[in-house]
N, C-alpha and C positions, 0 to 999 in steps of 0.2 A: 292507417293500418297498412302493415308491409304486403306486397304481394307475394307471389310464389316466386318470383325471377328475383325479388329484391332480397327478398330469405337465404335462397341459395346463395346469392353472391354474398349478404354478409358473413354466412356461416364460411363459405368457399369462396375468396374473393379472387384466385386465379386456378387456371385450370391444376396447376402441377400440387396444390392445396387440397381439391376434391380429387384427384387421382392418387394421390399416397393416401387423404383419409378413408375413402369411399371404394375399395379397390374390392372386387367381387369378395376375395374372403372373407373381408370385413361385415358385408352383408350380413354373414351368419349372425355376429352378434349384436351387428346394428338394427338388426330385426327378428330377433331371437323371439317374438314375443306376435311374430305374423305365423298362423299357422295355416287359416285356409280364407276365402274370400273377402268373409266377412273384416279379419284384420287387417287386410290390402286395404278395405275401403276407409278405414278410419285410420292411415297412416298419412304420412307427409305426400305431399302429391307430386313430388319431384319427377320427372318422369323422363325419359331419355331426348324428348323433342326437346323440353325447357334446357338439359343442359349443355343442347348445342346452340339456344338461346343464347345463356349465358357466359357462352364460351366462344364466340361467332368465327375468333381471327385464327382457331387452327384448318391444316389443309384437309384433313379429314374430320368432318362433324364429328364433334367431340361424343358425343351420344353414342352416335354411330360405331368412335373407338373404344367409347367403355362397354357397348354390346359387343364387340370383340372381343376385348377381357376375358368377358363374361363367359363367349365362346370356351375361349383356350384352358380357362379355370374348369370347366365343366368337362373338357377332353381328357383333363390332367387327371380330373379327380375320380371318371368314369372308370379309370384301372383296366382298362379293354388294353389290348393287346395291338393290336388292329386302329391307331387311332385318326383323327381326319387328318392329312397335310395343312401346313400354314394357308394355302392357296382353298383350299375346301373352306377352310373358318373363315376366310375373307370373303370369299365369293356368300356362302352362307348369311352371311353377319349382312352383307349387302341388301338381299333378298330380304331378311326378317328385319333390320330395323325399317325397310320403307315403308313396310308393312304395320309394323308392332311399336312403332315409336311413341303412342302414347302411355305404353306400359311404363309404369310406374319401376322404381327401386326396391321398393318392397313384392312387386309382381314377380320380377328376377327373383328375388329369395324364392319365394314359393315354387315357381316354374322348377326352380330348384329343384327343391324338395321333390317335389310329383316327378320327376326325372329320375332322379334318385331312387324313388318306390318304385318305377316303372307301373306310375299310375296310367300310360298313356303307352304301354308295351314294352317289350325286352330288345336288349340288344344283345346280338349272337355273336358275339365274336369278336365283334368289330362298330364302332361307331358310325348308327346308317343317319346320312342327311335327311333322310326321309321321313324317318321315326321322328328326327329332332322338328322339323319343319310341323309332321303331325301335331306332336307334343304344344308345340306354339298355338297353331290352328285350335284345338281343342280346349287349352287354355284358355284362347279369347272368350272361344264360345260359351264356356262355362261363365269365367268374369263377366259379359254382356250380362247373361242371364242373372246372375247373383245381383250385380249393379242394379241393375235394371228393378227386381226386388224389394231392394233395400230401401228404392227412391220411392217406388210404389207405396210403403209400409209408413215412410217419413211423410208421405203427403197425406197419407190416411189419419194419420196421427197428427199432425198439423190441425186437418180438418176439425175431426174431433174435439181438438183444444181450443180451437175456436166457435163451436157447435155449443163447448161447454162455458163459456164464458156466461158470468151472468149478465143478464140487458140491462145496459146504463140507455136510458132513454136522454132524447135528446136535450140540449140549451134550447128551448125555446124563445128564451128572453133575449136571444139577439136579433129574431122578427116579429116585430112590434105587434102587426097585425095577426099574426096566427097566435101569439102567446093573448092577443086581448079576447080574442076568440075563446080561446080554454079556458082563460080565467075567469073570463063576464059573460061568457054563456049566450045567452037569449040578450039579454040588455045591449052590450057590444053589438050586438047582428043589428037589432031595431035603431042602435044608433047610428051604424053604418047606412041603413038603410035609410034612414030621414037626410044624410047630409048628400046622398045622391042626387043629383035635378034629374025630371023626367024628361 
């Protein structure tokens, strides 16, 4: 069974392959179908650290450069007037991938979205680093929690299905002496006990 680095590279086997397919806009329809935590957590687990895994020999963590992207798409598509310098989404992008790199592909959709509602406040005028940086911070915090949840719910249900299993008792008959026990009862004991010396 393939791992998550070995998936990526088949599906993307060089970086310039998952950067045309995978380019933020794309998101919308590559994950058209993630609307709030719970479909982050049942989506592919790509996540920006693996695809600098995957990608090791460019001079900027490739992760790193598609959270850039991700930036500049997100300035573009904000329609603010006001919006951050190239040097603002660099230094930015810096600060939150060291941070946020195990967010997934499908996280960015969402993070999205909630940006977009101004689930996480407004922007007045102008695109503030600080709101964005919030937006992330709160993010996580909700994703821990939702995660956190969901594994709770999977181990409780696990439990259960093994709680409900019916009882297959044991093979006995591959230890001689406890299966002659069950079977012969009293007799087996008395005869164990005659062939002991005192």
């Amino acid at each position: 069974m393939m791992n998550d680095l070995e998936k990526l590279l088949k599906d993307y086997p060089v970086w310039s392959d998952f950067e045309v397919k995978m380019k933020p806009r794309a998101m919308f329809s590559s994950y058209d179908c993630v609307n709030n935590l719970w479909d982050v957590y049942e989506t592919s687990s790509f996540t920006l650290k693996l695809i600098t895994e995957a990608y090791p020999s460019r001079k900027t963590p490739a992760g790193a450069s598609y959270l850039e992207k991700w930036l500049t798409s997100l300035n573009d598509f904000l329609n603010i007037n006001n919006k951050l310098s190239n040097q603002q989404i660099a230094d930015l992008n810096l600060m939150l991938y060291g941070r946020y790199n195990h967010f997934r592909l499908s996280d960015l959709k969402l993070l999205f979205d909630y940006i977009l509602e101004s689930r996480y406040g407004n922007f007045y005028g102008s695109i503030d680093t600080q709101r964005i940086v919030t937006s992330f911070f709160e993010y996580n915090r909700e994703r821990e929690e939702t995660f956190a949840k969901i594994e709770e719910r999977q181990r409780a249900a696990k439990k259960k299905a093994e709680n409900e299993k019916p009882y297959t008792p044991p093979d006995l008959s591959k230890y001689e002496n406890i299966y002659g026990i069950l079977k012969g009862g009293e007799k087996y004991i008395e005869s164990l006990a005659r062939e002991k010396s005192v």
